[in-house]
C-alpha positions as CSV (number, residue, x, y, z in Angstrom):
1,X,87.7,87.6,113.2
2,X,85.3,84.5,112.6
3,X,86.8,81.4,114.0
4,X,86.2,77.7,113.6
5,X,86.7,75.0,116.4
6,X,87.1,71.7,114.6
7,X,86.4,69.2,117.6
8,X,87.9,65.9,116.1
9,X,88.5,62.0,117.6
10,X,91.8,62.0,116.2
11,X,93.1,58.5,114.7
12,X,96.6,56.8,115.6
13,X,97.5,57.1,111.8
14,X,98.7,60.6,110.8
15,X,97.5,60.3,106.8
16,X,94.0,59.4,108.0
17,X,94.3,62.6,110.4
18,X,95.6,64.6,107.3
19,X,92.7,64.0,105.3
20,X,90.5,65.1,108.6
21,X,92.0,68.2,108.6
22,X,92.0,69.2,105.1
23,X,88.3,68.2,104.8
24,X,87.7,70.3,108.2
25,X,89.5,72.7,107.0
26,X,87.4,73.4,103.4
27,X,84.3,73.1,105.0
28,X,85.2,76.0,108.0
29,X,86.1,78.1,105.7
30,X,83.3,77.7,103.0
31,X,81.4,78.4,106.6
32,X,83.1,81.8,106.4
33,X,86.0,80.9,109.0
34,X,88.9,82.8,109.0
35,X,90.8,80.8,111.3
36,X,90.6,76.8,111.7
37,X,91.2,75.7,115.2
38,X,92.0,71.9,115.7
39,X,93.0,69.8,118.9
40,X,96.2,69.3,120.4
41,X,97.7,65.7,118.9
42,X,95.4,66.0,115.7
43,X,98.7,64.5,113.9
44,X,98.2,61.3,115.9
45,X,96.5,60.6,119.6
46,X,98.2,60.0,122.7
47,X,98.6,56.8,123.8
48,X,100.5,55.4,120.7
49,X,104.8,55.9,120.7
50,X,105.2,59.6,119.9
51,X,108.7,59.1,118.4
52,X,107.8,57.0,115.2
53,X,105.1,59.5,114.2
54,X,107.3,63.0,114.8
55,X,108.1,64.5,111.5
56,X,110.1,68.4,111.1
57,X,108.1,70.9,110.6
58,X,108.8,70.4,106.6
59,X,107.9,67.2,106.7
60,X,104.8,65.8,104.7
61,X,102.2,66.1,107.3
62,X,103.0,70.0,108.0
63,X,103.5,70.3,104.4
64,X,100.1,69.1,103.5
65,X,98.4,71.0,106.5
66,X,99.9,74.0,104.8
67,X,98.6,73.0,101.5
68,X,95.3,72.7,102.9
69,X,95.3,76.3,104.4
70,X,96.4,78.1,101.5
71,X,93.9,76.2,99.3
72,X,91.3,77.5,101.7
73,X,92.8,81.2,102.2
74,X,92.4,80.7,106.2
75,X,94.6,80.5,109.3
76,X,95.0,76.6,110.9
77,X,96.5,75.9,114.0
78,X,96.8,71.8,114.1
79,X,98.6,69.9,116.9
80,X,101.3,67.3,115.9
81,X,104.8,65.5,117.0
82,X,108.3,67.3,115.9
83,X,111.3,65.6,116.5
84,X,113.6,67.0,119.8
85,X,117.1,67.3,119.9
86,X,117.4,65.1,123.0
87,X,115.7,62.1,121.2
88,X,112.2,63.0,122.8
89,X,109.4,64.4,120.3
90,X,108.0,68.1,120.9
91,X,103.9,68.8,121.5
92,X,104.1,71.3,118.7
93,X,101.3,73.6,117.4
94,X,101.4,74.2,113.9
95,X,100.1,77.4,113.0
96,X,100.4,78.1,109.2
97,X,98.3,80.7,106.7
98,X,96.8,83.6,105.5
99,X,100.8,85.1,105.7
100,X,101.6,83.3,108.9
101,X,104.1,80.6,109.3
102,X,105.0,79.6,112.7
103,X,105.1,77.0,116.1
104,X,104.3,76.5,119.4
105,X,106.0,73.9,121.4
106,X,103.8,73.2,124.8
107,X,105.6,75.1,127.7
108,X,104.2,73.1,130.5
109,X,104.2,69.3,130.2
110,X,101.4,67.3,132.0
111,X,103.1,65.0,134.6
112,X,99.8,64.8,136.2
113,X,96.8,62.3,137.3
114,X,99.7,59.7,136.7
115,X,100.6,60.9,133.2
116,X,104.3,61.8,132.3
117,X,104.5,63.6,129.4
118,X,108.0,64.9,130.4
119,X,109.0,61.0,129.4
120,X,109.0,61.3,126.1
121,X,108.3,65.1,125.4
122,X,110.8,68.0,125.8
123,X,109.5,71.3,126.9
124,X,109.2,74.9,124.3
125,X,110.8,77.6,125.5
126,X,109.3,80.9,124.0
127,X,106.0,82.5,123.5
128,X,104.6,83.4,120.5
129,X,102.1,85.9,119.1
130,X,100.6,86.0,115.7
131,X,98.1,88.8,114.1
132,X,95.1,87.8,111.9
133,X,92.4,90.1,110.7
134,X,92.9,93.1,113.2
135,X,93.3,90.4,116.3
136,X,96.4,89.4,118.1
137,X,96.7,85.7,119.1
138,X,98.5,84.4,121.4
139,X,98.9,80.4,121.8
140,X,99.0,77.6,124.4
141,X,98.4,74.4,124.7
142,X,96.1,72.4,127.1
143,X,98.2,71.6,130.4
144,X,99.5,75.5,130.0
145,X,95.6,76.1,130.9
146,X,96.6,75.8,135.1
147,X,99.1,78.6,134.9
148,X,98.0,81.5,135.0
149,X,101.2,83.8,134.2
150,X,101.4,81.8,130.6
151,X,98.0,83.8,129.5
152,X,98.8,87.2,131.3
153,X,102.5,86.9,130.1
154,X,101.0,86.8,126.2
155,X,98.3,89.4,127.4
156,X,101.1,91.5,128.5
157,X,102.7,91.1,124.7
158,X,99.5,92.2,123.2
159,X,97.1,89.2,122.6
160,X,93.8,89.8,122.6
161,X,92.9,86.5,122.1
162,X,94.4,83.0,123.0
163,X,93.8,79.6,121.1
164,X,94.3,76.5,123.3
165,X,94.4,73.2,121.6
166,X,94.0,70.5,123.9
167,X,93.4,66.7,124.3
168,X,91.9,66.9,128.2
169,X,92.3,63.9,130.4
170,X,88.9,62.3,131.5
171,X,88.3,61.4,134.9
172,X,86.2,62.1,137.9
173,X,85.9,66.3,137.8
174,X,87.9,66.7,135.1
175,X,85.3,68.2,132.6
176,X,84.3,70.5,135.3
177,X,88.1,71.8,135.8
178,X,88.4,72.3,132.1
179,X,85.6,74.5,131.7
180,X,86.9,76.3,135.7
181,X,90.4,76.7,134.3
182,X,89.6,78.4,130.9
183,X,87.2,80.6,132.4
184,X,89.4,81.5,134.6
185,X,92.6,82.3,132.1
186,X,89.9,84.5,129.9
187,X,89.7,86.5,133.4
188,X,93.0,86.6,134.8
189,X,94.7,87.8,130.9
190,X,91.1,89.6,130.1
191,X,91.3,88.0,126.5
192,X,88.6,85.6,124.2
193,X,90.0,82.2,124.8
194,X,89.5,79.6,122.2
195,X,89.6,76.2,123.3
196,X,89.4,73.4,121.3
197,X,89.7,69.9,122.6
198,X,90.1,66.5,121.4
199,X,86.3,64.8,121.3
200,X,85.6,62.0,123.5
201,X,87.0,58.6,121.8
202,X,84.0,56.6,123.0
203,X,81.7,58.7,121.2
204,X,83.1,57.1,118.3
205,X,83.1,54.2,119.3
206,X,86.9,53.7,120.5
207,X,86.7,54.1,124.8
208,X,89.8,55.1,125.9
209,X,92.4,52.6,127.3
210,X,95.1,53.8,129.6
211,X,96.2,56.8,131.2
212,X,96.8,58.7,128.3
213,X,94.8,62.0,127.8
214,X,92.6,61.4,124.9
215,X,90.1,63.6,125.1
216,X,86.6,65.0,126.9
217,X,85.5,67.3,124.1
218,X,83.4,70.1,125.2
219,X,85.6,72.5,123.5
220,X,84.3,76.3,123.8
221,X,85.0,80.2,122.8
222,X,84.9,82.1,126.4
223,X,84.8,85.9,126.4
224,X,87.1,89.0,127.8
225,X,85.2,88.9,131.0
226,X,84.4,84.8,131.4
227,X,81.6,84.0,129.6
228,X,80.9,80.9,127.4
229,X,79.6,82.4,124.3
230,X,79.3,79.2,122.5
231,X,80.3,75.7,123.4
232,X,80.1,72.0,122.1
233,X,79.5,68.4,123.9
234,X,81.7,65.8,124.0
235,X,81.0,63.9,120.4
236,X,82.6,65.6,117.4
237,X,81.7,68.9,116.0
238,X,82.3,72.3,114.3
239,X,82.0,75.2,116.4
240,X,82.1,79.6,114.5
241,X,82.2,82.3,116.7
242,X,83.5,85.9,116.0
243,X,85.8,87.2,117.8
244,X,85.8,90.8,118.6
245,X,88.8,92.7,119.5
246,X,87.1,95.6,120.6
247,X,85.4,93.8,123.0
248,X,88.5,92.6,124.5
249,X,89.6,96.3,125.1
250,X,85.9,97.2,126.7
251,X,86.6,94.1,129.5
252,X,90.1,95.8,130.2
253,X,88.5,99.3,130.5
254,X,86.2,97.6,133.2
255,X,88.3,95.5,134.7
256,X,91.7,96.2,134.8
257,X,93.2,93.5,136.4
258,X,96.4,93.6,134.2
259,X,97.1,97.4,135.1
260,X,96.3,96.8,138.5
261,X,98.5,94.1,139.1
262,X,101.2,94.1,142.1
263,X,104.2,93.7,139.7
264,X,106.4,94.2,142.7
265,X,105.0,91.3,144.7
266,X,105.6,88.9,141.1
267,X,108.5,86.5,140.6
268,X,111.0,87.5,138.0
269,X,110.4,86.5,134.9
């Protein structure tokens, strides 16, 4: 499966963002992507109100992200806002085309590094698993990169490969830890990990102002066994790597960590 890492500075308005993607979005595929990977909070960045920007996942901007895929013929997974029930928003992956028509909502919420996304986002509660060109994706979303069951839970369900969308916080370390933690994940679930960030706002001239996670860049496909195979800095950028499935299934022949695992000593799920 050839995928595309579309490494974006995404804007505050969520029709400039649309046109983004759908441009992105022609030229991976006329690149020979069959999958288009953009950031978490590609609808809109953080550090704007989430609430006036959350649209249902038939809203216009989903709508036109669809619209964008099936003009292409490829798989896009695009962060964005849906509304919650409780009057908080949802840190929702869109992941639409080539037959698939489904949504992620971010499991773990980053009330870190004095960030609380919990404040005005409500937490997913499922898993979910898509299959594109003889590969089976599993999903998560950049604070879901520090725990570790997340990635051998969707292992366990059959990925072989696991997109992560994020918008990393910047800070003293924090590129090293991005590039530590999704090494780490492709190890511990002994799938490809796709992860595609948010590019660093200064890069295009807008420095970041405040606390809120806007992005590092340095997005990056890691193999079954931890290696970078290909990676990008922190300006923006487009990023095709195949993904071999296969190779996935060699790593767990050699290193079987998920058949060797001490169930027993595991909390319930």
């Amino acid at each position: 499966m050839r995928v595309a890492v579309c490494q974006l500075a995404a804007d505050v308005s969520p029709t400039a963002n649309l046109a983004t993607v759908s441009e992105r979005v022609r030229a991976a595929a006329e690149a020979g992507a069959g999958a288009v990977v953009f950031p978490e909070a590609t609808m809109a960045r953080f550090g704007i109100p989430l609430g006036p920007v959350a649209e249902p996942l038939d809203g216009p901007w989903a709508t036109g992200v669809r619209e964008a895929a099936a003009r292409a013929g490829v798989l896009v997974v695009a962060g964005m806002f849906t509304p919650a029930p409780d009057g908080r928003v949802r840190n929702t992956l869109l992941i639409t085309g080539r037959g698939v028509d489904t949504h992620y909502d971010k499991l773990h919420l980053y009330d870190a590094f004095g960030f609380a996304e919990s404040a005005t986002v409500a937490p997913g509660d499922r898993t979910v698993l898509a299959d594109l060109d003889g590969v089976r994706l599993g999903f998560a979303t950049c604070y879901d990169v520090r725990f570790p069951g997340l990635f051998t839970r969707l292992a366990d369900q059959g990925a072989q490969a696991v997109l992560l969308p994020a918008s990393w916080g910047a800070g003293p370390g924090k590129r090293e830890q991005w590039e530590v933690l999704v090494r780490a994940r492709a190890l511990d679930s002994t799938c490809w990990v796709v992860a595609a960030g948010q590019a660093d706002p200064a890069t295009v001239g807008k420095p970041p102002a405040g606390r809120a996670p806007t992005g590092i860049g340095h997005s990056m496909v890691v193999s079954p066994l931890g290696e970078v195979r290909a990676r990008l800095g922190a300006a923006p950028g487009l990023l095709l790597h195949t993904l071999d499935a296969a190779e996935t299934d060699r790593a767990r022949a050699a290193v079987p960590v998920l058949a060797n695992r001490r169930r027993d000593l595991e909390s319930p799920a």
